[in-house]
N, C-alpha and C positions, 0 to 999 in steps of 0.2 A: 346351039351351045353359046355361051355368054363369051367375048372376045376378051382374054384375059388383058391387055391391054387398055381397056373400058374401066376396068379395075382396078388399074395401078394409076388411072390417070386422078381417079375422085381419090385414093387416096392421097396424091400430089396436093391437089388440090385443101385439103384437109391441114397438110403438115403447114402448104403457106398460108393457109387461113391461120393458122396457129403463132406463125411466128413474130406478130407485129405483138402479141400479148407477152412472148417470151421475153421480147427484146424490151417491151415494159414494164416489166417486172424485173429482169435482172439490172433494167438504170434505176430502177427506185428504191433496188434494194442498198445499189452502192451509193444512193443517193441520204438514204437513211443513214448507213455505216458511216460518211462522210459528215452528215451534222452530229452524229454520237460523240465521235471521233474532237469536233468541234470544243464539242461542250467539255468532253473528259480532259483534253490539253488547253483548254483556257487559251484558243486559237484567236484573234483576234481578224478580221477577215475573211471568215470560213474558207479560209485555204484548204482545208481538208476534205469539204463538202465539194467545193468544185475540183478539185482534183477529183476523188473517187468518182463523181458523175461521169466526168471526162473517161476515167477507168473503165467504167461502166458502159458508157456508150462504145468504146471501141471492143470492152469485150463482149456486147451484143453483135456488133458486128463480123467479130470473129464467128464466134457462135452460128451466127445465121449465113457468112459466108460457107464455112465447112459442112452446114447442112443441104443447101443449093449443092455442094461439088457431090456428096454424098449420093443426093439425089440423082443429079446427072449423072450417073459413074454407073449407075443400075442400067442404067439404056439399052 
């Protein structure tokens, strides 16, 4: 019989392969939303670009923290 175990580990493995693409995507989307934001309020300094990047990175990190506890939590 196959070690159930064995099986939850590749899929582990699967989610962290996954997450450095998530955590890319969701900074370049608030990375976008932030120069849109630019151009629409005639921002001089792209104040709005770095701010939502900034947004962005820390909500990938949330994101990717709560999915590691998630993970751990199944043990």
């Amino acid at each position: 019989m196959d070690n159930p175990k064995k099986g939850n580990q590749k899929n582990k493995w699967l989610v962290f392969a996954s997450m450095p693409f998530q955590m890319g995507v969701t900074i370049y989307v608030f990375y976008r939303l932030g120069l849109w934001m630019d151009g629409y309020f005639d921002i001089q300094g792209e104040w709005w670009m770095k701010g939502m990047t900034i947004l962005g990175v820390m909500a990938s990190l949330f994101q990717f923290i709560k999915q590691v506890n998630y993970i751990n939590k199944d043990e």
